[in-house]
PDB file of N, CA, C and O in Angstrom:
ATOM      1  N   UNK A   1    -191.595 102.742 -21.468  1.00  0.00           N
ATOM      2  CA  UNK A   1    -191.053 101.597 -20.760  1.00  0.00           C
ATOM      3  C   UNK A   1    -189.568 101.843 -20.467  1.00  0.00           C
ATOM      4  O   UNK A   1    -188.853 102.510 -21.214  1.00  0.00           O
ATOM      5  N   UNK A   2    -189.087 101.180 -19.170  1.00  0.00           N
ATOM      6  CA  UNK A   2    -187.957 101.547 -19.003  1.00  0.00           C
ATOM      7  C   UNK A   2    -186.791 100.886 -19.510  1.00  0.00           C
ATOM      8  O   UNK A   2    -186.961  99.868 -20.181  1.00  0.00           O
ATOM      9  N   UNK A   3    -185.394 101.398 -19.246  1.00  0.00           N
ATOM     10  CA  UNK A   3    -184.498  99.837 -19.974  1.00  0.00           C
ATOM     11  C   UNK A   3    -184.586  98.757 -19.223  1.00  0.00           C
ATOM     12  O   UNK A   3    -185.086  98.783 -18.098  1.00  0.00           O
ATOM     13  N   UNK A   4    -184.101  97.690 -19.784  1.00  0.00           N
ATOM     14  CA  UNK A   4    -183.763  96.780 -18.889  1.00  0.00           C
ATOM     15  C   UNK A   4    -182.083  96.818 -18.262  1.00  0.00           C
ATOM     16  O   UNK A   4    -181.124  97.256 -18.898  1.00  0.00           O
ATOM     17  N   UNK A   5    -182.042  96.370 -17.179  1.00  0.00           N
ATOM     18  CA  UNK A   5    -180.992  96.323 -16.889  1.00  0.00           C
ATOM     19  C   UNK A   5    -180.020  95.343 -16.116  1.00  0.00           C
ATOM     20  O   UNK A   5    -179.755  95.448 -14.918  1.00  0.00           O
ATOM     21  N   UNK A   6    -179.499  94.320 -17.019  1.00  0.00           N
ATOM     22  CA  UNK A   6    -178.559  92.898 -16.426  1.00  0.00           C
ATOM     23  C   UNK A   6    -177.656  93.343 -15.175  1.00  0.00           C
ATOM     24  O   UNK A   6    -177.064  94.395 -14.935  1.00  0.00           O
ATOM     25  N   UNK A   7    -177.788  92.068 -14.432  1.00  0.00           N
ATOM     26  CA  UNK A   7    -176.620  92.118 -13.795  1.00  0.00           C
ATOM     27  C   UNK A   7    -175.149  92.369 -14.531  1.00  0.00           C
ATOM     28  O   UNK A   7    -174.479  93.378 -14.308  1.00  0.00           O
ATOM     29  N   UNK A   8    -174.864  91.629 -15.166  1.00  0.00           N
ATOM     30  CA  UNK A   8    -173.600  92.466 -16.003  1.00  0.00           C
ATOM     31  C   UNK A   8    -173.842  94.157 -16.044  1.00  0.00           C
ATOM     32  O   UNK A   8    -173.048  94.909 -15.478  1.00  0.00           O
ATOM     33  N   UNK A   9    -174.754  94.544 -16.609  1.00  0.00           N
ATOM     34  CA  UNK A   9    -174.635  95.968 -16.685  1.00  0.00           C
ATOM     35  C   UNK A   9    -174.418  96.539 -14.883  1.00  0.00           C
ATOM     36  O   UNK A   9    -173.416  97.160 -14.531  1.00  0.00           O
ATOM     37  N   UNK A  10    -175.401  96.224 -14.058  1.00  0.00           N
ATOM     38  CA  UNK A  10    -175.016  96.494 -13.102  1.00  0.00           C
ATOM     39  C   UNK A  10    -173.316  96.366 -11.926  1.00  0.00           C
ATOM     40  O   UNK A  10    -172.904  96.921 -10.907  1.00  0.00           O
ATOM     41  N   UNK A  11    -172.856  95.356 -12.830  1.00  0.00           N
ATOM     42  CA  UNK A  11    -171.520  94.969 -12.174  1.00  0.00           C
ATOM     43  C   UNK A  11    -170.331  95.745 -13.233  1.00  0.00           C
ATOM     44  O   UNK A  11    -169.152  95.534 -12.947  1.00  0.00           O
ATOM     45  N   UNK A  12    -170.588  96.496 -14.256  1.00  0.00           N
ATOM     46  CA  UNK A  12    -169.924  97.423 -14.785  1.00  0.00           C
ATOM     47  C   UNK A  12    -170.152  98.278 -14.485  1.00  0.00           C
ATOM     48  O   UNK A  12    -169.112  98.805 -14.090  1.00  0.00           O
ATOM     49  N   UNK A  13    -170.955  98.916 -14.375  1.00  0.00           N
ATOM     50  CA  UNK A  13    -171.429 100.350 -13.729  1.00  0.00           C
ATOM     51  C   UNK A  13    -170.524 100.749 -12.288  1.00  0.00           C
ATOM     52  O   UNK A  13    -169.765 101.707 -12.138  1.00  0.00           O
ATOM     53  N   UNK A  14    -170.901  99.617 -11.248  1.00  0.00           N
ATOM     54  CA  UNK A  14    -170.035  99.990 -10.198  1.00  0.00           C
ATOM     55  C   UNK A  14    -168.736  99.248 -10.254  1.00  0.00           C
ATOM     56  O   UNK A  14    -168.269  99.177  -9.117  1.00  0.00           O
ATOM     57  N   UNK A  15    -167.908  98.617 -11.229  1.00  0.00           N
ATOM     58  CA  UNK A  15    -166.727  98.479 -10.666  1.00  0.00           C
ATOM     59  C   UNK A  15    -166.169 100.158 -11.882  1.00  0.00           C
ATOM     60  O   UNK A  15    -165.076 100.716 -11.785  1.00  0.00           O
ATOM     61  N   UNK A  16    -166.877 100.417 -12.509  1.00  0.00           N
ATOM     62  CA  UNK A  16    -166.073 101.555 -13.163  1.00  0.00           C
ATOM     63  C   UNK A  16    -166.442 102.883 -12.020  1.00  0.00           C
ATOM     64  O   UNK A  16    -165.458 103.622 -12.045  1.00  0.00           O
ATOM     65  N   UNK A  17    -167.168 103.267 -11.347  1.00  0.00           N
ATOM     66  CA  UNK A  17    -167.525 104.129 -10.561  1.00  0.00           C
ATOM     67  C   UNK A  17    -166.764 104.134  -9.449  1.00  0.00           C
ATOM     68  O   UNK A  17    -166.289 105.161  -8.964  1.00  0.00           O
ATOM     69  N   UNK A  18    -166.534 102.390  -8.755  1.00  0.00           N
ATOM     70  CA  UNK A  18    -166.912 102.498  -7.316  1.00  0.00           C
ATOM     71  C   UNK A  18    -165.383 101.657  -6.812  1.00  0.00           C
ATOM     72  O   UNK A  18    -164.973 101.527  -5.658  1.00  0.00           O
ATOM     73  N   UNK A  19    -164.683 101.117  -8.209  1.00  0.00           N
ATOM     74  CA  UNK A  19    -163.231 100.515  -8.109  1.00  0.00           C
ATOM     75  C   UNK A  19    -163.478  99.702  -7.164  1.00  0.00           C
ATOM     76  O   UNK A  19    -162.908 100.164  -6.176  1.00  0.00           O
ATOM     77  N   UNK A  20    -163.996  98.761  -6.896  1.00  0.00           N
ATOM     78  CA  UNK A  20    -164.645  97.644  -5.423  1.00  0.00           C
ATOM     79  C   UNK A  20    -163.113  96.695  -5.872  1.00  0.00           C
ATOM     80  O   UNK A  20    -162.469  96.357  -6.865  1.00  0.00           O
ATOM     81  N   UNK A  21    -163.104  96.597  -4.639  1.00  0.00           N
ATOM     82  CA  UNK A  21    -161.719  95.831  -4.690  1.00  0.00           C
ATOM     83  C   UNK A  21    -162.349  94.121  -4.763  1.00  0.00           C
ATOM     84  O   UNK A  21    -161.638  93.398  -5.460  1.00  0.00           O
ATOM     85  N   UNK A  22    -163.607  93.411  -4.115  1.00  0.00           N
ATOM     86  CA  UNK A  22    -164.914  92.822  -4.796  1.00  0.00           C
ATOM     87  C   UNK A  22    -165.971  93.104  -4.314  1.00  0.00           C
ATOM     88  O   UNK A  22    -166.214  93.546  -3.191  1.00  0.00           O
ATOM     89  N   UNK A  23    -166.951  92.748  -5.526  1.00  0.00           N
ATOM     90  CA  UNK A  23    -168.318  92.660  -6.049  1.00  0.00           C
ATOM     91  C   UNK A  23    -169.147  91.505  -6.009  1.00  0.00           C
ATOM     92  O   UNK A  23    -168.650  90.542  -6.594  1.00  0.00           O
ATOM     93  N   UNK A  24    -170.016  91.355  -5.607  1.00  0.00           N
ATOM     94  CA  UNK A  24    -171.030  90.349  -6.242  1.00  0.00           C
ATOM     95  C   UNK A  24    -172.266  91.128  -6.203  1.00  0.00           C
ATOM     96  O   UNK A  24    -172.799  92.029  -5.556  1.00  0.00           O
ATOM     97  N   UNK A  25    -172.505  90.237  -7.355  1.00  0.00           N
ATOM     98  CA  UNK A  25    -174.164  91.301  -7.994  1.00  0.00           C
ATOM     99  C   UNK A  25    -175.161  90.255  -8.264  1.00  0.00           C
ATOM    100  O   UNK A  25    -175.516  90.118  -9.435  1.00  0.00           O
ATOM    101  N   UNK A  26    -175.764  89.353  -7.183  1.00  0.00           N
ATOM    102  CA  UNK A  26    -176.861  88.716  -7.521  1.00  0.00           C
ATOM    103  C   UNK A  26    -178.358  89.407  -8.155  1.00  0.00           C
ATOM    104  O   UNK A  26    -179.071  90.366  -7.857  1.00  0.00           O
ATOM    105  N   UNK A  27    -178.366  88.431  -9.094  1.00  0.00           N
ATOM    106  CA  UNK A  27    -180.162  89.242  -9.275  1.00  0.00           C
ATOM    107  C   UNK A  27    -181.613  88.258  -8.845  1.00  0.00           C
ATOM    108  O   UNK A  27    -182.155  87.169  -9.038  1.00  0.00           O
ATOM    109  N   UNK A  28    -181.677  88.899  -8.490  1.00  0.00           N
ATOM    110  CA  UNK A  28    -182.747  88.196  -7.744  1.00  0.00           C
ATOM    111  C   UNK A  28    -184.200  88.361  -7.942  1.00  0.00           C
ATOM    112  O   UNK A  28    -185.043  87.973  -7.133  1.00  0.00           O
ATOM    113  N   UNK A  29    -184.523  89.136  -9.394  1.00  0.00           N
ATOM    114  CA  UNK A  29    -185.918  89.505  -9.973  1.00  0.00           C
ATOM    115  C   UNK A  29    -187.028  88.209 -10.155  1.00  0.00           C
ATOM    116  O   UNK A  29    -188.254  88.280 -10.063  1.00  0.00           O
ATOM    117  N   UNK A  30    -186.075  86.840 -10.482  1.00  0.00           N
ATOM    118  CA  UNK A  30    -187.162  85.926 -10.541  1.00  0.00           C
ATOM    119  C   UNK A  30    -187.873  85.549  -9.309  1.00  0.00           C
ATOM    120  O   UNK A  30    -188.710  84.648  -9.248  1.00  0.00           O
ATOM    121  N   UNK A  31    -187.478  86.317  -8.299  1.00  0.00           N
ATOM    122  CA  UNK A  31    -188.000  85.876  -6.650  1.00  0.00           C
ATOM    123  C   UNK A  31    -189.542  87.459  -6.298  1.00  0.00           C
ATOM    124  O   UNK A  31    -190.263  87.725  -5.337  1.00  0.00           O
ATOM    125  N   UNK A  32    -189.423  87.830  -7.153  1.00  0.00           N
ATOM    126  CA  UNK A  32    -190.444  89.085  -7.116  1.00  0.00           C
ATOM    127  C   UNK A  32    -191.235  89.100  -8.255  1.00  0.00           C
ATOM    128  O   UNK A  32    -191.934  90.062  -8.573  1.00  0.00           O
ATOM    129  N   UNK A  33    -191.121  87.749  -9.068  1.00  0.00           N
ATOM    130  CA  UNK A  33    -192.392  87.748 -10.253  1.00  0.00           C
ATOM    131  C   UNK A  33    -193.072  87.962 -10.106  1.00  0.00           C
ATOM    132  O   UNK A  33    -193.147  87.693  -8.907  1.00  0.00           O
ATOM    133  N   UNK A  34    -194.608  88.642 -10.566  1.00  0.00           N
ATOM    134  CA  UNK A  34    -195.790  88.837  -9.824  1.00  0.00           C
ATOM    135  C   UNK A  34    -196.185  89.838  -8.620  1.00  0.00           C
ATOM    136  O   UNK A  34    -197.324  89.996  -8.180  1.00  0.00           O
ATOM    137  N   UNK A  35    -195.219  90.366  -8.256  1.00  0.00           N
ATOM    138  CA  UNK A  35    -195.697  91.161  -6.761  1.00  0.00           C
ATOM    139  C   UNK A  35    -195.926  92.700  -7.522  1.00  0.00           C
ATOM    140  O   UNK A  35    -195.550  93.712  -6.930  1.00  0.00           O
ATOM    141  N   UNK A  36    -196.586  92.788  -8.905  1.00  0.00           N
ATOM    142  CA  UNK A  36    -196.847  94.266  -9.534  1.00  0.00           C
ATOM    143  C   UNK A  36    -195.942  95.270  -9.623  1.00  0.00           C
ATOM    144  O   UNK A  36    -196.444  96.198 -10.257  1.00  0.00           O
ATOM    145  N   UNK A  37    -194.671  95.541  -9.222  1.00  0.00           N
ATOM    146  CA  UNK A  37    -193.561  96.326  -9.488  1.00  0.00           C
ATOM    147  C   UNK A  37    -192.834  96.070 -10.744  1.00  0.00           C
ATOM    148  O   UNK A  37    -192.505  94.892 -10.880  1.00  0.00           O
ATOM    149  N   UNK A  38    -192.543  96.763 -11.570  1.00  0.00           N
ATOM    150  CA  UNK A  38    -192.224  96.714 -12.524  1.00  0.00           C
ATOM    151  C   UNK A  38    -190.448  96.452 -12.376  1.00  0.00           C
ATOM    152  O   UNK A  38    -190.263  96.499 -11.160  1.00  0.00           O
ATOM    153  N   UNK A  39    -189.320  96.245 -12.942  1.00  0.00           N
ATOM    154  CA  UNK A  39    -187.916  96.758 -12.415  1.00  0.00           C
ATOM    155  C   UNK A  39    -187.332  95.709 -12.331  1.00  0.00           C
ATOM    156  O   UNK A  39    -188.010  94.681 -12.352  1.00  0.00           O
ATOM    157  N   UNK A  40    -186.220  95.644 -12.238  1.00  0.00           N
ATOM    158  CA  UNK A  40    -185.237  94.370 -11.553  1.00  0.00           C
ATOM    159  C   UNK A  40    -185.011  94.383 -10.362  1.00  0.00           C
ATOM    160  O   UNK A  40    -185.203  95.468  -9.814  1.00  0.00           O
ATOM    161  N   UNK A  41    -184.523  93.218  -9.487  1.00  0.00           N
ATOM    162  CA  UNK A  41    -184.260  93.375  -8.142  1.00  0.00           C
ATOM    163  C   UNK A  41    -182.624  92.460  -7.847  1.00  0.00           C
ATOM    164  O   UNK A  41    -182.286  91.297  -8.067  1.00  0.00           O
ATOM    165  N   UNK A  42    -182.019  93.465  -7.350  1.00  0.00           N
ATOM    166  CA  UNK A  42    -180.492  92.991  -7.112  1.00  0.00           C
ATOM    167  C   UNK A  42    -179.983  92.859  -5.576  1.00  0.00           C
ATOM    168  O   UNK A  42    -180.567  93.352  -4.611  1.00  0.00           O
ATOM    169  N   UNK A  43    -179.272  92.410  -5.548  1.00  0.00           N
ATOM    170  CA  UNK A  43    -178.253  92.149  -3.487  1.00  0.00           C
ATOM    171  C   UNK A  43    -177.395  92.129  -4.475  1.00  0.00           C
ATOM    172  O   UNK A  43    -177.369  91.407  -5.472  1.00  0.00           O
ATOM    173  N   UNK A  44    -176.106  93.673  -3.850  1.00  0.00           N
ATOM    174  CA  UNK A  44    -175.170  94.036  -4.016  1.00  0.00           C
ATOM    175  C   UNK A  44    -174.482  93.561  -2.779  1.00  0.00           C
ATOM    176  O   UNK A  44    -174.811  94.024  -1.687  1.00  0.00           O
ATOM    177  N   UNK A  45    -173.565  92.684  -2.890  1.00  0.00           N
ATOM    178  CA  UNK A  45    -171.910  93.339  -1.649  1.00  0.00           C
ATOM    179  C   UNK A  45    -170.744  93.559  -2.408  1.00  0.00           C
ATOM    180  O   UNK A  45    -170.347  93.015  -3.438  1.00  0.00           O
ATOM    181  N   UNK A  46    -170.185  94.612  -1.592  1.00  0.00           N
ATOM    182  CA  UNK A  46    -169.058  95.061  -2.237  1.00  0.00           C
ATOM    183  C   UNK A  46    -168.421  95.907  -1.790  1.00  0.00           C
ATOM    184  O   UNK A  46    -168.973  96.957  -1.462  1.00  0.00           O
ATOM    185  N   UNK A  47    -167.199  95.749  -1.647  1.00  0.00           N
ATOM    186  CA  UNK A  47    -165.997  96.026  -0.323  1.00  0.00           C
ATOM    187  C   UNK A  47    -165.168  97.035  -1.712  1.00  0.00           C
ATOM    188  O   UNK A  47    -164.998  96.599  -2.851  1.00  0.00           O
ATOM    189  N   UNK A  48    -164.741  98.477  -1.210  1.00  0.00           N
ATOM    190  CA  UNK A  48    -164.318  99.570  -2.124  1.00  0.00           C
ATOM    191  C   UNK A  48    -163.457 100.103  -0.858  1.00  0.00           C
ATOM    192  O   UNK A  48    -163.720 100.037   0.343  1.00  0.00           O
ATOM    193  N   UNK A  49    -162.416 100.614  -1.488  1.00  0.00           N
ATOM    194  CA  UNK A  49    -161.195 101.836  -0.384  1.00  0.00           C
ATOM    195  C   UNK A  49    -162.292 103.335  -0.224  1.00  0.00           C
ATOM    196  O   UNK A  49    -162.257 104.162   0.688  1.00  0.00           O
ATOM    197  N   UNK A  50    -162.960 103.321  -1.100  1.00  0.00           N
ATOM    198  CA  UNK A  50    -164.066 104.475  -1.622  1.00  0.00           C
ATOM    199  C   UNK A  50    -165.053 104.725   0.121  1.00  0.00           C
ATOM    200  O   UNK A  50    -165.704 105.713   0.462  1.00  0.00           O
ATOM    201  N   UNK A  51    -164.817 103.472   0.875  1.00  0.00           N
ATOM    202  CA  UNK A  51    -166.096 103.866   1.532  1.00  0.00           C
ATOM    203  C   UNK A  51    -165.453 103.790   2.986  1.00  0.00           C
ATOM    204  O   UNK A  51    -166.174 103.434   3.918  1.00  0.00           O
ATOM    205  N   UNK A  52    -164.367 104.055   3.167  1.00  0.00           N
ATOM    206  CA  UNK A  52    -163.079 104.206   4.222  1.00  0.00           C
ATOM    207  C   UNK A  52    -163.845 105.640   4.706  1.00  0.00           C
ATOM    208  O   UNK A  52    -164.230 106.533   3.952  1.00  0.00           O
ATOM    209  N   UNK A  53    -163.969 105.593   6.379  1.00  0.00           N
ATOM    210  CA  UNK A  53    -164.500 106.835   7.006  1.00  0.00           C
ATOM    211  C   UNK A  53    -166.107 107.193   6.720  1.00  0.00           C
ATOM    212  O   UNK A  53    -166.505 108.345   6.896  1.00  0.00           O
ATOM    213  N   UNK A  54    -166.790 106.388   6.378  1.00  0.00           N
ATOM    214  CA  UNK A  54    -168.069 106.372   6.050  1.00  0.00           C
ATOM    215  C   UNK A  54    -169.143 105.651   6.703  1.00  0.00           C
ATOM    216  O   UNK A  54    -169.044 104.432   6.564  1.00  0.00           O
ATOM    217  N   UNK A  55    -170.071 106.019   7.327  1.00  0.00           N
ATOM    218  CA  UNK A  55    -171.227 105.198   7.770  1.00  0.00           C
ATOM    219  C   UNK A  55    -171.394 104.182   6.785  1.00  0.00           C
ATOM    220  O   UNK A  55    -170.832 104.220   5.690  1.00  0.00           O
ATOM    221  N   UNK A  56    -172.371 103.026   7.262  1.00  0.00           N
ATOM    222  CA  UNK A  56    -172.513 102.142   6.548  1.00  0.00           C
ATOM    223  C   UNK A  56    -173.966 102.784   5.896  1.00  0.00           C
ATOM    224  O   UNK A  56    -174.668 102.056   5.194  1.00  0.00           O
ATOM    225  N   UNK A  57    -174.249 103.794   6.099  1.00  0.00           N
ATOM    226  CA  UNK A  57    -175.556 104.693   5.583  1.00  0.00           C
ATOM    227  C   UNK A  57    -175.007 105.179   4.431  1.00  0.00           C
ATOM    228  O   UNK A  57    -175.571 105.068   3.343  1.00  0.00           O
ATOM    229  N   UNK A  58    -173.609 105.880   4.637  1.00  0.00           N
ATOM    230  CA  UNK A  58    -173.401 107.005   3.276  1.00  0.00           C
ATOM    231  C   UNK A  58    -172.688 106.013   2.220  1.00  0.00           C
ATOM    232  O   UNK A  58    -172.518 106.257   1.025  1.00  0.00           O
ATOM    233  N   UNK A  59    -172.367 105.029   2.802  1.00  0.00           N
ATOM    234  CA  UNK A  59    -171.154 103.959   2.255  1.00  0.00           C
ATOM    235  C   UNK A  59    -172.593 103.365   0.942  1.00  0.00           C
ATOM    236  O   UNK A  59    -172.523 103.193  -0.275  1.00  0.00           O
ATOM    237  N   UNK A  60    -173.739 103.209   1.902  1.00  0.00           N
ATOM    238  CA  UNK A  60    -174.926 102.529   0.506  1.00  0.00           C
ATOM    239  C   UNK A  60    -175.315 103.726  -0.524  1.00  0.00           C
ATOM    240  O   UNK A  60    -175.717 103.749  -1.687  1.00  0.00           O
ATOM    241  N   UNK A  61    -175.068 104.510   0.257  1.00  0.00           N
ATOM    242  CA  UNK A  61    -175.783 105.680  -0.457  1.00  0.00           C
ATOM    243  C   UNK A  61    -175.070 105.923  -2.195  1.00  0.00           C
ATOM    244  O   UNK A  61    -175.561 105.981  -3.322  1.00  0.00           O
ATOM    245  N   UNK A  62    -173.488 106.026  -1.542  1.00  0.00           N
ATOM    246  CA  UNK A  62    -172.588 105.929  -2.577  1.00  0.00           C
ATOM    247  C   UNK A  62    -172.938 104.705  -4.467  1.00  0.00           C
ATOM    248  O   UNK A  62    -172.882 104.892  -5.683  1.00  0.00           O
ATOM    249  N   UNK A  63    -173.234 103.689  -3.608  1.00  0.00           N
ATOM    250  CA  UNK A  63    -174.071 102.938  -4.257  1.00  0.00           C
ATOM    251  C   UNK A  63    -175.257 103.128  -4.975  1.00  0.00           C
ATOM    252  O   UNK A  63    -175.392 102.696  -6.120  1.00  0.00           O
ATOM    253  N   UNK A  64    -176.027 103.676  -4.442  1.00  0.00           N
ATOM    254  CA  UNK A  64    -177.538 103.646  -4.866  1.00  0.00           C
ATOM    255  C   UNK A  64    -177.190 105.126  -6.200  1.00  0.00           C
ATOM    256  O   UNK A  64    -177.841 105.362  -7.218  1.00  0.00           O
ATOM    257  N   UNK A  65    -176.119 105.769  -5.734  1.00  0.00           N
ATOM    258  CA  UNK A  65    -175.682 107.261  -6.313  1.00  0.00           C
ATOM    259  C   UNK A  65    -175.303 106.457  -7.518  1.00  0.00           C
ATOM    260  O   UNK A  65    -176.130 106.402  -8.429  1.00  0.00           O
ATOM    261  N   UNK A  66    -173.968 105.716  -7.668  1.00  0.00           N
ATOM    262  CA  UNK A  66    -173.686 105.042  -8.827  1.00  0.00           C
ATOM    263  C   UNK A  66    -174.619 104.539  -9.693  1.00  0.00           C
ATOM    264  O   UNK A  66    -174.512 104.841 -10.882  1.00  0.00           O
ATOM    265  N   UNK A  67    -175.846 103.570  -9.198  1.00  0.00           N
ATOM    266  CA  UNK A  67    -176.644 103.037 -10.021  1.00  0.00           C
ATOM    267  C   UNK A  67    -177.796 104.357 -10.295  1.00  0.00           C
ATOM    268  O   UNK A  67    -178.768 103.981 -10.950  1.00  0.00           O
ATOM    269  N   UNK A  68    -177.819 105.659  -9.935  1.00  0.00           N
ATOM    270  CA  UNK A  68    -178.351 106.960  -9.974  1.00  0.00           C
ATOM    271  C   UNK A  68    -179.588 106.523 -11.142  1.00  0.00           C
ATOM    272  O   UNK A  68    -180.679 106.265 -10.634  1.00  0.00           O
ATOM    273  N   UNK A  69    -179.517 106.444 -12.319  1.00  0.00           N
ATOM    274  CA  UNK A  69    -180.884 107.077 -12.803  1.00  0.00           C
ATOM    275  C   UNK A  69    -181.452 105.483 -13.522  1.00  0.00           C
ATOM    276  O   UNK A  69    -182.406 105.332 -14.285  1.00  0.00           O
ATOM    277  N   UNK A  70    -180.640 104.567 -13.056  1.00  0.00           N
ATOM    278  CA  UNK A  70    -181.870 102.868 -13.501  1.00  0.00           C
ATOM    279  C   UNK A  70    -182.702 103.517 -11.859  1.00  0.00           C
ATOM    280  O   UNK A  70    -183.819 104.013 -11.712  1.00  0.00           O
ATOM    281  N   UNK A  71    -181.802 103.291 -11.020  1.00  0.00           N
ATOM    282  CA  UNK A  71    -183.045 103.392  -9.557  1.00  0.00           C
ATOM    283  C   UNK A  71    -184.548 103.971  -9.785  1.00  0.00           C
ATOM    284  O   UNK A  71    -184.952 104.856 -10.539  1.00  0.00           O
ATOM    285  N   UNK A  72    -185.295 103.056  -8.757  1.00  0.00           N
ATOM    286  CA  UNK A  72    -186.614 103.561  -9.172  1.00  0.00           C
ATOM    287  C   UNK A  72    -187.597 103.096 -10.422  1.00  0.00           C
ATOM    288  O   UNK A  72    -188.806 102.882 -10.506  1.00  0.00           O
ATOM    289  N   UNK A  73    -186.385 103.039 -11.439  1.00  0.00           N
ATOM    290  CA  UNK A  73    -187.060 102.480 -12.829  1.00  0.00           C
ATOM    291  C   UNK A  73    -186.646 101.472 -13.428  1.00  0.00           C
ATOM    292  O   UNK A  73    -187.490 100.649 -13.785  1.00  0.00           O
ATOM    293  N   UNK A  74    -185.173 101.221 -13.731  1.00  0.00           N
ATOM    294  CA  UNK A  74    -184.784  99.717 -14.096  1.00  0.00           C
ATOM    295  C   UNK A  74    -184.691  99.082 -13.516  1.00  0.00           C
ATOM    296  O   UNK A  74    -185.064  97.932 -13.749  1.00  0.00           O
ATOM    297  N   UNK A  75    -184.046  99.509 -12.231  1.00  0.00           N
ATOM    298  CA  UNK A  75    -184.195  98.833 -10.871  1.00  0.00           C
ATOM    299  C   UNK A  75    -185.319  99.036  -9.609  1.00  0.00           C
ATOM    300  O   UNK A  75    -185.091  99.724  -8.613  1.00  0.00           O
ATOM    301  N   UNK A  76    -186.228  98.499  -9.793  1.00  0.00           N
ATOM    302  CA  UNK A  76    -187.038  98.432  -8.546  1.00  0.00           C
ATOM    303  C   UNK A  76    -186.497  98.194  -7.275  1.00  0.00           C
ATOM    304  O   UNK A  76    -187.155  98.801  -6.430  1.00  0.00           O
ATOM    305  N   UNK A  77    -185.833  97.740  -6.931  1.00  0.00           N
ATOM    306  CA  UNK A  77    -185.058  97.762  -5.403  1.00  0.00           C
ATOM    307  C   UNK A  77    -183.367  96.639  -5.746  1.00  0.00           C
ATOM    308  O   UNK A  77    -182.876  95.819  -6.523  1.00  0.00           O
ATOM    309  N   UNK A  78    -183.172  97.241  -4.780  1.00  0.00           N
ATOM    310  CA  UNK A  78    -181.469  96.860  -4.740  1.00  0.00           C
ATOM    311  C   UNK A  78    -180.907  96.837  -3.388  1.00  0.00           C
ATOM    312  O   UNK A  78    -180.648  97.902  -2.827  1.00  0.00           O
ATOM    313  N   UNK A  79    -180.690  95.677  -2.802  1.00  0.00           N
ATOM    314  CA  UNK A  79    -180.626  95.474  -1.486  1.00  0.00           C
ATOM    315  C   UNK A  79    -178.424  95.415  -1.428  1.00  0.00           C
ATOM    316  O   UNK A  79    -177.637  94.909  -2.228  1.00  0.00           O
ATOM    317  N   UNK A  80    -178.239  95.979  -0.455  1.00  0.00           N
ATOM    318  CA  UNK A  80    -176.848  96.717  -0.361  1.00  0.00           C
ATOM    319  C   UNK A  80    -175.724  96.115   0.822  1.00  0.00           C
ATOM    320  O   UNK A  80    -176.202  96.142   1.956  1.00  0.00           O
ATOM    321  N   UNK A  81    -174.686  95.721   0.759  1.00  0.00           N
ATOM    322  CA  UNK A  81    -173.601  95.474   1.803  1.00  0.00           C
ATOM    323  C   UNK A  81    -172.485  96.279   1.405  1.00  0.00           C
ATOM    324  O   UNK A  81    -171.645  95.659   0.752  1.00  0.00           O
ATOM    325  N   UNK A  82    -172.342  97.001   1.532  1.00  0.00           N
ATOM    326  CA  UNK A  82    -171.110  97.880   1.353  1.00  0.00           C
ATOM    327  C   UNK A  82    -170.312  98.148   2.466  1.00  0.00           C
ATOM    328  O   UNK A  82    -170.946  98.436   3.482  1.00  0.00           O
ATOM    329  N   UNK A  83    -168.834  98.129   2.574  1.00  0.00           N
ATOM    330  CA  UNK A  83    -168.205  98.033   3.423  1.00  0.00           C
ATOM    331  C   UNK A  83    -166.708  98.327   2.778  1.00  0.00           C
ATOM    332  O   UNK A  83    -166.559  98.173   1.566  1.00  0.00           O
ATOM    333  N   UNK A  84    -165.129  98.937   3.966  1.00  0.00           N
ATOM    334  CA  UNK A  84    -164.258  99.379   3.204  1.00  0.00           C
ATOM    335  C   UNK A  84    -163.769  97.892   3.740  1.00  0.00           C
ATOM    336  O   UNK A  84    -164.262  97.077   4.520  1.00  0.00           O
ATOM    337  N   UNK A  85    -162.168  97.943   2.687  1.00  0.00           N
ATOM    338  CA  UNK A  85    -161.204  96.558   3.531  1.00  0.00           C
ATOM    339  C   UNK A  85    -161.107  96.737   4.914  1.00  0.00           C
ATOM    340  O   UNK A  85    -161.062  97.731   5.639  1.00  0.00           O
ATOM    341  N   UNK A  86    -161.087  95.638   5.084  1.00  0.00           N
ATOM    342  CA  UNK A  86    -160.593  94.976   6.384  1.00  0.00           C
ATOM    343  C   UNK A  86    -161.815  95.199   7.376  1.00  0.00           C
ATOM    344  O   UNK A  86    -161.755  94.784   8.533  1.00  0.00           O
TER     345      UNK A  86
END
């Protein structure tokens, strides 16, 4: 079985990785009770200097990289807004 993994854990993970100038880390697993996937389910936004010169493709990617090895298993899906200032 896999870990579990809180939003708190998830909102430490990327402000130590990803320095987001802000974050919000809704979880949103009680909206996928029942649909047989095992995992948590999160909507990340979060505005970082980190993602300056970046598609809004590599800018999630960066993301999905940070949360690297819950994906897939603690986290069943994780829906993404990433974007630099301004």
């Amino acid at each position: 079985m896999s870990e579990t993994v809180t939003k708190e854990r998830v909102e430490a993970r990327l402000r130590e990785r990803l320095a987001p100038l802000t974050l919000e880390v809704i979880d949103e697993s009680h909206l996928h009770v029942g649909h047989g996937a095992p995992g948590a389910h999160f909507r990340v936004d979060i505005v970082s200097a980190q993602f300056f010169g970046l598609s809004r493709i590599a800018a999630q990617r960066l993301v999905y990289e940070a949360l690297g090895d819950w994906m897939g298993g603690a986290i069943h899906a994780c829906a993404v807004s990433a974007r630099a200032p301004g």
